[in-house]
N, C-alpha and C positions, 0 to 999 in steps of 0.2 A: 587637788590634782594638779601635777604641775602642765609646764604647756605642750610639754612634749608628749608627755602621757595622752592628753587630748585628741594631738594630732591621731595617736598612734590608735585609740578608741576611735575616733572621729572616722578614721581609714578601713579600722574591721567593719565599721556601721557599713561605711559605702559599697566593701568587696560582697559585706552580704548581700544586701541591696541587689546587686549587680547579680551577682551569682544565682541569688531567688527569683531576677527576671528574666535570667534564661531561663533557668530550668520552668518557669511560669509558659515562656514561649516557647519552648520546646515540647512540653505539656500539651500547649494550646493546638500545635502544630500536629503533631499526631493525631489528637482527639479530631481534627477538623478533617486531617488527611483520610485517617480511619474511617470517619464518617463518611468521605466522600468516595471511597472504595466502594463500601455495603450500596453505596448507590447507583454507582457506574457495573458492578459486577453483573455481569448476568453468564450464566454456566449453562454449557451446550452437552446437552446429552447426545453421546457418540462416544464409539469405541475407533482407535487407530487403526488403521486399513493395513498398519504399513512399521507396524511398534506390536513387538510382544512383550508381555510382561507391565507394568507400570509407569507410570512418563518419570522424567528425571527427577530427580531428588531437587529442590533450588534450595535445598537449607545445605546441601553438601556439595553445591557449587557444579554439578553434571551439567554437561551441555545440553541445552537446548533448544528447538527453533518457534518461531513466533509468526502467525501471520499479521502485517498490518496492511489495515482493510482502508480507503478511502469511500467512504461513499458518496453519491453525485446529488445530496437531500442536505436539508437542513438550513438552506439560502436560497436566495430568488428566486424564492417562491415555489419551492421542491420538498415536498413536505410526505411523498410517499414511500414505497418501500425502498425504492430506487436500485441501482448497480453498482457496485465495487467498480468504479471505475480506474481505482488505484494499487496494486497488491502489491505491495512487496511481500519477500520471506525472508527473514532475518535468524542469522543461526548466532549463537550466543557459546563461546567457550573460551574461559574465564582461565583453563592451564596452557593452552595455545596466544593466550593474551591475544585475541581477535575473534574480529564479529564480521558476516558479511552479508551484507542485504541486496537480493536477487530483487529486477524488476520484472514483474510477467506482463506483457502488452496485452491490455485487454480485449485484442481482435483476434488473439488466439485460438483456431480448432480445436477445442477438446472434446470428450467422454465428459460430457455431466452425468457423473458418477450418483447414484441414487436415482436420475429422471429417467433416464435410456432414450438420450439423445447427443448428438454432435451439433457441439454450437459453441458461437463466444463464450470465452472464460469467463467476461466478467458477467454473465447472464447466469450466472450458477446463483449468485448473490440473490440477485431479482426472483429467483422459483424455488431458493429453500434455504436461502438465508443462511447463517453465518455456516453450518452445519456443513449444506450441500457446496459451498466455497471451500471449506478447508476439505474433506472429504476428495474435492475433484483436485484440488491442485497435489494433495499429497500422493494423489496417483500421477500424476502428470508428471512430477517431481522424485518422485518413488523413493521420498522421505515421510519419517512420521511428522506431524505437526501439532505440536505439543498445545500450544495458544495462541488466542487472538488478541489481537483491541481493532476495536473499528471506531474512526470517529468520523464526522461529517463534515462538509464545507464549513456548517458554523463554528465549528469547534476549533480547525484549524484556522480562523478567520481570529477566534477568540485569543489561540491560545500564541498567534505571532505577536497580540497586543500586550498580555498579561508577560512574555519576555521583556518587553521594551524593543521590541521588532526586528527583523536579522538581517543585515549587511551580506549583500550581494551585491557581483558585477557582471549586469546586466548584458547579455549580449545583443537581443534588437528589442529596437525601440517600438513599444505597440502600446495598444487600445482594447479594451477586452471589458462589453458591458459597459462603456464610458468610462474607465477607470485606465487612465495615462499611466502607464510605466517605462519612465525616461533609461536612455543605452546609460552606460557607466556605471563607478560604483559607488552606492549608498545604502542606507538602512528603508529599510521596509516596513510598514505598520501591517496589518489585518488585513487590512480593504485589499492593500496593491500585493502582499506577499501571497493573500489567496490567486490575485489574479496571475501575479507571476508562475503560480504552481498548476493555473489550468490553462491556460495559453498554451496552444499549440498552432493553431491556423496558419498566422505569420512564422512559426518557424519553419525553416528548410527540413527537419528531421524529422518533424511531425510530432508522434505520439512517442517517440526516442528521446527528443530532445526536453519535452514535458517530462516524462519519466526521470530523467538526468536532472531536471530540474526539482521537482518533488523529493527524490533523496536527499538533494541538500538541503530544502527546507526541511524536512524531517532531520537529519544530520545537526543544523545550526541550533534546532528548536530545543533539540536533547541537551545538547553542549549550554545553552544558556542557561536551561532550567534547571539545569546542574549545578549552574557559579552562583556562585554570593549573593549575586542581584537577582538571581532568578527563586531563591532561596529567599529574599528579602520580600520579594512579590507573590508567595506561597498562595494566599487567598486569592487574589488573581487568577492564577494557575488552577487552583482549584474548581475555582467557579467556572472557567473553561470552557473545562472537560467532563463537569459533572452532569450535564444535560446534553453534549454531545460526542458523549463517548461512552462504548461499551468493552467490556474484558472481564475474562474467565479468572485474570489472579484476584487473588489476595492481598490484604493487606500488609499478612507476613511473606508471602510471594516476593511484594513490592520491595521492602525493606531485604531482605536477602540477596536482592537482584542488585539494590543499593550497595551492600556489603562487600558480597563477595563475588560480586561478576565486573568490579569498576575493572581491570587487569585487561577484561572483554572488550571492551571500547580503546585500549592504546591504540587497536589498527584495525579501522572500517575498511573492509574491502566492497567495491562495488561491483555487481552487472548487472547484466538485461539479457533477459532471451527476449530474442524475435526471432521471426522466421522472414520468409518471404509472402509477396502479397498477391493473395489469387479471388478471382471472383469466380462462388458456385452458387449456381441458380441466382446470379444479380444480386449477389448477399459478399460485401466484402470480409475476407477473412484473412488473418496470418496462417500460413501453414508452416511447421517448425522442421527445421534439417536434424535429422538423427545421432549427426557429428555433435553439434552443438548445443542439444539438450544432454548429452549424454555428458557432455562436461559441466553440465551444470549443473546438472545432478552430483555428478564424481566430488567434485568443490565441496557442496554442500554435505555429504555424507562423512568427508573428509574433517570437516569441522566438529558433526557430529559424532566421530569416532564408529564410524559403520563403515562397512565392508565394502567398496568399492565394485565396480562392475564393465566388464569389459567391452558388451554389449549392451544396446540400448533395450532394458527391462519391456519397455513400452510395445516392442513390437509383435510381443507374443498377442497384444489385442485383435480380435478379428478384425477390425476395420481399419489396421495401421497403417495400410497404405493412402490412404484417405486422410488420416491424418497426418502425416508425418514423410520428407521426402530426402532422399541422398543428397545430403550435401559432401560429398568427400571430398568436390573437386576444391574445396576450401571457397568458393566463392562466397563474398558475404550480399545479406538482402540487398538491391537496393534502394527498396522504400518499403519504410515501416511503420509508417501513418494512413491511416484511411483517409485523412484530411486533406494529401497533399494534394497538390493542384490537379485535376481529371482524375482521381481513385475511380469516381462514380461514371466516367466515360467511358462506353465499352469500344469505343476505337481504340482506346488504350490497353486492350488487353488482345495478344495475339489468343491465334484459335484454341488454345489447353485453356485460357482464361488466369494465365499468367501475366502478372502487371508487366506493362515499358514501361517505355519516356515519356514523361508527362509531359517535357517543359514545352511542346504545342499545344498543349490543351488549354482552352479558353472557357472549358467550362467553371470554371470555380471550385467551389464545396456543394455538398448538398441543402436540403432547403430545412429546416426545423419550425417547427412553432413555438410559442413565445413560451413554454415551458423548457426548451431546450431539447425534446425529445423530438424525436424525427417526424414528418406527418407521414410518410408513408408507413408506420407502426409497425407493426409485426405480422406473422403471416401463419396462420394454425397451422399447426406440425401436420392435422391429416388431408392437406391440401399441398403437402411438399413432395416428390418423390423419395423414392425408400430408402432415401442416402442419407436421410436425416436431417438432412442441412436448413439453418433456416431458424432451427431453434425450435422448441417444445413451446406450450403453454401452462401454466399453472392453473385451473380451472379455480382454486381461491387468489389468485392474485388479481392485482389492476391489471398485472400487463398480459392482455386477455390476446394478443397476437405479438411475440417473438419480433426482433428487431428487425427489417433490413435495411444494410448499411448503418444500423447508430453506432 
């Protein structure tokens, strides 16, 4: 054989070589990802409140929407059912080439839809779990809501490390749990990007600014795990999510969503509903402006290719005026955190029990225990007056009295 011939053998050897250890890792890849689907899945039996007919097709690219759940378990030392302290809604349409993820502030008045009560949003989480969360918000929202994933502190702690951590600039500089995160910009590991994503005290916005912030780690988290290097650290990623995190798709769901929905990511659009902040019965709550759900709903349906609505759907409910107030004069909130300095001071709230101006109040925050949960607990639904407010109980859950103020 002469030398050239060699080279040119020598070269098939290597391209196969090469070629069989992809397709090896590629192999490997799916088998591991596959497998860590069947284990993260877990499927919610429930019919759409708010969808007829069947949920989208994702093998034929139809829009649409996803809840993602945060829940406040999984880390220091929070190891029970816990609250969605985190919701977005996320609408997915892949012929609009745009995705847009709505944040709902978890002090929100709602209809917990299934309990027959008015209470925080994110307490729907806490009394029926993934079911009675997506159930109230797609009434709230008065879209269907196709699927979830909910993953926990740990999971998002895990899964900023298994990227190689996301580059943020920082607007204040805080403390949160003993974990420093310096103003300016740089990369974040697990430890600080969780704490970047639940700090709110120190900020001026509150639970706005928090929220503002969470999307973009959720945002950067996606983006990485999409490039090269997030693809190169697959087992990483995997490992995760697979203990703290749950979802109704598939693992051909997944793959599809890979496929043919990338088009849906060129333009993330973002918002937040809030409303304004009132105190009923000494229980802080967002109450939502009619104007402003109503567009946000419109956004969302628009996405989803459904019929738009000229008026707000919501207010055929009996109790909408309770829940829900005229914003026309365009005024926006202005404070949308429970946290912000005196929420919990009732000088601060003229006689409707409509929040002011904080910024004389020297009271602080409220007081927690070393779980994080409030010491004043919850308060049994059949000790509130008949407005509901205040919250229900789940007579199988821990949280055997309804929040006030968490």
């Amino acid at each position: 054989m002469t030398g050239w011939k060699k080279v040119i053998v020598g070269l098939l050897v290597l391209l196969n070589l090469f070629i069989g250890g992809i397709t090896y890792y590629a192999v490997q890849v799916t088998n591991d990802a596959s497998k860590m689907v069947d284990n993260i899945r877990q499927t919610v039996k429930r019919t759409s409140l708010k969808r007829e007919g069947d949920k989208p097709n994702i093998d034929n690219a139809e829009p649409f929407s996803i809840l993602l759940a945060g829940v406040d378990t999984g880390d220091l030392g929070r190891s029970d059912q816990g609250r969605s302290d985190s919701m977005m809604v996320v609408t997915i349409n892949p012929k609009q080439k745009k995705s847009t993820i709505v944040s709902l502030d978890r002090d929100i008045l709602a209809n917990i839809v299934g309990y027959g009560t008015n209470d925080k949003l994110n307490h729907a989480y806490a009394f029926g779990g993934v079911k009675m969360s997506m159930d109230t918000i797609e009434t709230l929202l008065d879209i269907p809501l196709d699927h979830y994933v909910s993953i926990n502190m740990r999971g998002l702690k895990d899964l900023i490390d298994a990227v190689g951590g996301i580059e943020v600039n920082n607007k204040i500089e805080f403390t949160l749990d003993g974990i420093h995160v310096a103003k300016g910009k740089q990369t974040l590991d697990g430890e600080k990007g969780l704490a970047y994503a639940r700090m709110r005290y120190e900020d001026p916005e509150g639970d706005v600014g928090r929220q503002r912030r969470q999307r973009e780690v959720v945002t950067k988290i996606l983006r990485k795990a999409m490039s090269i290097n997030g693809v190169g650290n697959y087992k990483k990623i995997l490992k995760a999510v697979e203990k703290n995190m749950k979802t109704d798709l598939d693992w051909d769901d997944m793959m599809d969503i890979g496929t043919n929905y990338l088009s849906a990511f060129d333009t993330i659009k973002q918002k937040q509903l809030v409303g304004k902040s009132q105190m009923i019965d000494e229980i802080y709550y967002q109450i939502l402006g009619t104007n402003e759900l109503l567009d946000i709903q419109n956004a969302l349906k628009k996405q989803l290719g459904l019929a738009t609505s000229d008026t707000l759907p919501n207010l055929k409910e009996a109790d909408a005026e309770s829940l829900f107030y005229d914003d026309s004069d365009g005024k926006a909130s202005e404070d949308t955190s429970q946290f912000a300095p005196g929420y919990d001071n009732p000088n601060n709230y003229d006689d409707s029990g409509v929040y002011g101006n904080s910024s004389s109040s020297s009271d602080g925050y409220p007081q927690y225990d070393e779980t994080g949960q409030n010491d004043q607990g919850y308060t049994d639904p059949n000790q509130v007056d008949q407005g509901g407010y205040g919250g229900a109980t789940d007579p199988n859950s821990a949280y055997g009295q309804p929040a006030a103020g968490y």
